[in-house]
C-alpha positions as CSV (number, residue, x, y, z in Angstrom):
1,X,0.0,0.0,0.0
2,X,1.9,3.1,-1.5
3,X,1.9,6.0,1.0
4,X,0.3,9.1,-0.2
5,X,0.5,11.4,2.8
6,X,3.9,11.6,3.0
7,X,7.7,10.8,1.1
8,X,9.7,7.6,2.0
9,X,11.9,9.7,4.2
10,X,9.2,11.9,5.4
11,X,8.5,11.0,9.2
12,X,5.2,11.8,10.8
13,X,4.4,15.3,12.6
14,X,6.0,15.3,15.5
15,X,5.4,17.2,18.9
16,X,7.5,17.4,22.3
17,X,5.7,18.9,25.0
18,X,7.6,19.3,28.5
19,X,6.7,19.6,31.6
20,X,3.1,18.1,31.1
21,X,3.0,16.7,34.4
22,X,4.2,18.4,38.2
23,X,4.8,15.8,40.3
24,X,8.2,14.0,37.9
25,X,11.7,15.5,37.7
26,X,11.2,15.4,34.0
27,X,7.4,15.2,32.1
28,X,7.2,15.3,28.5
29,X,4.4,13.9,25.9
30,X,5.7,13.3,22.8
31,X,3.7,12.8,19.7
32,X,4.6,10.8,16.2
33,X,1.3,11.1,14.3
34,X,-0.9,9.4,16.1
35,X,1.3,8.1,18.8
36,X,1.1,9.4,21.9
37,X,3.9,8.3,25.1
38,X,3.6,9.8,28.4
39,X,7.5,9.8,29.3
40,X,8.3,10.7,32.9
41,X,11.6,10.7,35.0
42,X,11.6,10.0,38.5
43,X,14.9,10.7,40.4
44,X,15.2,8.1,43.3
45,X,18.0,8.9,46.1
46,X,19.9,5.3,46.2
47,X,20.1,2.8,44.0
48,X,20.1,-0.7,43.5
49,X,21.7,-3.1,46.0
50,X,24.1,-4.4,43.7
51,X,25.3,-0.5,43.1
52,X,25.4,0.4,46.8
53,X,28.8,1.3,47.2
54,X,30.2,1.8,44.6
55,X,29.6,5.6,43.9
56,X,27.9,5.2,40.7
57,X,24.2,5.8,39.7
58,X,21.9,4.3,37.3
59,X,19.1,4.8,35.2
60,X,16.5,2.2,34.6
61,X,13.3,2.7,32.2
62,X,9.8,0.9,32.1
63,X,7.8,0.7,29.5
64,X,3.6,-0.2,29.4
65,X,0.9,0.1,27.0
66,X,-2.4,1.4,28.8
67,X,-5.2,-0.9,28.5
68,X,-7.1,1.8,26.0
69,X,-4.1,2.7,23.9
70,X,-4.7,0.1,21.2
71,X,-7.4,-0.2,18.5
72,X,-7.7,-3.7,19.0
73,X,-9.1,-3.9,22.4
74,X,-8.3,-3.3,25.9
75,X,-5.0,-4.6,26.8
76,X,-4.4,-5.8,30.6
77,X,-2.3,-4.4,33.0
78,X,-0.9,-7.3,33.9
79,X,1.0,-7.1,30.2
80,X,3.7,-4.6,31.4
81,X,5.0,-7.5,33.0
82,X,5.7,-9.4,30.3
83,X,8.2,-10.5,27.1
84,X,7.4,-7.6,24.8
85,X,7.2,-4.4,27.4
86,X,10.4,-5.9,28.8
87,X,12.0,-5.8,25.8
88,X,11.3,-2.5,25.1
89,X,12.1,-1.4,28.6
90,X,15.6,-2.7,28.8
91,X,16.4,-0.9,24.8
92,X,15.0,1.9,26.4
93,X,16.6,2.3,29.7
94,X,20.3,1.1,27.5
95,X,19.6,3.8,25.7
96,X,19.5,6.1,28.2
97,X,22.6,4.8,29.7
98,X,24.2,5.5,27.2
99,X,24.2,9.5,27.1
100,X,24.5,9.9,31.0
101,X,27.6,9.5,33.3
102,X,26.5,7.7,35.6
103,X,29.6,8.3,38.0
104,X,28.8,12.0,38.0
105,X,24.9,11.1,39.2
106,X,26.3,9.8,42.0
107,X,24.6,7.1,44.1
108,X,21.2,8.0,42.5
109,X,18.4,6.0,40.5
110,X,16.7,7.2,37.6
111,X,13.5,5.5,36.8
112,X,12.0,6.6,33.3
113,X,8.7,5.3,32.7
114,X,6.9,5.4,29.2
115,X,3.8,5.1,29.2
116,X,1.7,4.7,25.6
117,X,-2.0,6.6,25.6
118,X,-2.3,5.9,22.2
119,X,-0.5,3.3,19.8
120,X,-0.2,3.6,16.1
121,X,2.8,2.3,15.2
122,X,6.8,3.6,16.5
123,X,6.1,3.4,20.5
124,X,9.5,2.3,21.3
125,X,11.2,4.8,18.8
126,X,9.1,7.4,20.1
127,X,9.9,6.6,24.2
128,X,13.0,6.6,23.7
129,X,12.7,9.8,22.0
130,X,10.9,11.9,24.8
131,X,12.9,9.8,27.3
132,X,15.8,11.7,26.4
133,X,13.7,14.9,27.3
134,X,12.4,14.1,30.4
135,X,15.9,12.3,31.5
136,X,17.7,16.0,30.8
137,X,15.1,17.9,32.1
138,X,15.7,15.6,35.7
139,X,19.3,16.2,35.4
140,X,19.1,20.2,35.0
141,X,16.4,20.1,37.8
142,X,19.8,18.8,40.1
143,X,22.0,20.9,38.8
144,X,19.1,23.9,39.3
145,X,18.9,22.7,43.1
146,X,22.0,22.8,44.1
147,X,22.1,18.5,44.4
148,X,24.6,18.5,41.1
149,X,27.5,21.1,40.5
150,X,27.4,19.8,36.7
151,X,24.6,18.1,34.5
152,X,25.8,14.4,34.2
153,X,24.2,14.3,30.2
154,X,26.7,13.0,27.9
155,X,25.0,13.3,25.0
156,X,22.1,12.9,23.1
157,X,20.0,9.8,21.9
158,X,16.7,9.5,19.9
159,X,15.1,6.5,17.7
160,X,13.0,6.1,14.5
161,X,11.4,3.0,13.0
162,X,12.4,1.9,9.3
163,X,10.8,-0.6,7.4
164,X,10.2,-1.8,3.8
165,X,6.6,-1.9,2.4
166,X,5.3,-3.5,-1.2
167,X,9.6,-3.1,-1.2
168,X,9.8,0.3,-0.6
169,X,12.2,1.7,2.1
170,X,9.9,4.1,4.4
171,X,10.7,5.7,7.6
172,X,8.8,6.2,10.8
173,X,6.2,3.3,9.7
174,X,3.1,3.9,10.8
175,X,0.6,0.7,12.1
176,X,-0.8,-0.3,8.7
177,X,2.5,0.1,7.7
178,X,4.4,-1.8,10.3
179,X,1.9,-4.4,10.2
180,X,2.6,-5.3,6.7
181,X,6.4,-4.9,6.2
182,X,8.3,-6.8,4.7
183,X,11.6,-5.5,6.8
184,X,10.9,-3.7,10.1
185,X,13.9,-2.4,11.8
186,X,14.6,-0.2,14.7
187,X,17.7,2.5,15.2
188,X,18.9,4.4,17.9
189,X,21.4,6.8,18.1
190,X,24.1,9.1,19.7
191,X,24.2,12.5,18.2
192,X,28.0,11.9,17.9
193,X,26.5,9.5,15.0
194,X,27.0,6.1,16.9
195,X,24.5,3.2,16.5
196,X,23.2,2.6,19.8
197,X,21.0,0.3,19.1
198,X,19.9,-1.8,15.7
199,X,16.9,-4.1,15.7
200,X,16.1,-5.6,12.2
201,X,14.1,-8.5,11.1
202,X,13.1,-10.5,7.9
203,X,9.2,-11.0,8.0
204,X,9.6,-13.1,4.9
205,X,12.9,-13.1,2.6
206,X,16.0,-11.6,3.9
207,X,17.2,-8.7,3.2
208,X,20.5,-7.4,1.5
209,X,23.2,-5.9,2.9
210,X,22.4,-2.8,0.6
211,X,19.2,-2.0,1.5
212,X,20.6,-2.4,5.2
213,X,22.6,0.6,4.1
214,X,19.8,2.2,2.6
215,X,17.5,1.7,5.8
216,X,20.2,3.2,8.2
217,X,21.1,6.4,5.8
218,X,17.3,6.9,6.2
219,X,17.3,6.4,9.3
220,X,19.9,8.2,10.3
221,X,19.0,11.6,8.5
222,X,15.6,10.9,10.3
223,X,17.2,10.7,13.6
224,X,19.5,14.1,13.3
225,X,16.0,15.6,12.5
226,X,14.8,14.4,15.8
227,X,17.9,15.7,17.7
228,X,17.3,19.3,16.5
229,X,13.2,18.9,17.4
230,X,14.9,17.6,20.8
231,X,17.9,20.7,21.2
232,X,14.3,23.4,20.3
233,X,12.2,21.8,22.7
234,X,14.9,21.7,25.8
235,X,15.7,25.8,24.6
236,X,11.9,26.5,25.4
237,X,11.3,27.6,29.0
């Protein structure tokens, strides 16, 4: 099904909006299209007992699906819990990892949680995403108290969703479109242009090695899009 709404390397409209809750460090909703995640961090003042000690923090993400954020029915609770929302937890919270020092946080936990209102396709790529917002936004609320001299972010990190449809390469696949690919790969990245993170699989035939490349050049140039919606979002007050 050809897409008419958009180019192959067009992604979806895509909106950022901090500070939507009081109560977390960090609050953001991010929007691809119709995907909504509720992303909040939560700074925790310890950490895990196999941490204790050592003078290092650590930052840990959970992901769920609320039981009316699919079209398909109501999804149970008891589902964050299991094989897929753990999956995506543990990308996400490596992700995070990955742009933080966690020696600078100091003996302190970091829980992100992503929460999806509304699914249609690219909830991982879009938690991780807003995680990164909410994650900064906890770390310059330290700094803002007094708690940190410095921010402990070491970087920047975002995702976006690739796939090939009726063999076309698209980026930021919607639900119809994800449903049907053919290829369906996810990418996260480090603004210094390292892969985080690369998830792709065959639904049917494999792929080549060439259209690997092509998926990740889309993918990237998708992503440094996303760090720049990212750097204008954290510049707003």
């Amino acid at each position: 099904m050809p897409r008419t709404d958009r180019t192959a390397e067009t992604m979806r409209p895509i909106q950022i909006r901090r500070h939507y809750t009081k109560n977390p460090h960090g609050s953001v909703l991010i929007s691809f299209g119709d995907t909504v995640v509720l992303c909040t961090a939560t700074v925790d003042q310890g950490v895990p007992p196999w941490l204790r000690g050592g003078g290092r923090g650590w930052v840990t993400a959970e992901y769920a699906m609320l039981p009316g954020s699919a079209s398909g029915g109501r999804i149970s609770r008891d589902a964050t819990k299991k094989g897929r929302a753990l999956e995506i937890s543990r990308l996400i919270g490596r992700s995070l990892r990955s742009v933080i020092d966690l020696a600078a946080l100091g003996e302190r936990q970091v829980i992100v949680d992503c929460d999806v209102i509304q699914a249609d396709g690219g909830t991982r790529t879009a938690a991780v995403t807003g995680g990164y917002v909410a994650l900064h936004d906890a770390m310059s609320g330290l700094v803002a108290q007094g708690v940190l001299p410095v921010s402990p972010m070491a970087g920047q990190c975002a995702a976006v969703s690739v796939g090939i449809v009726e063999g076309v390469p698209l980026v930021d696949l919607c639900y119809i479109e994800d449903s049907s690919a053919e290829v369906d790969l996810n990418l996260v990245m480090k603004d210094g242009g390292g892969i985080i993170e690369l998830q792709g699989t065959a639904e049917r035939e494999p792929f080549s090695r060439g259209l690997l490349d092509t998926m990740l050049d889309m993918g990237q140039g998708a992503i440094q899009e996303l760090f720049a919606l990212q750097r204008e979002a954290l510049a707003r007050d």
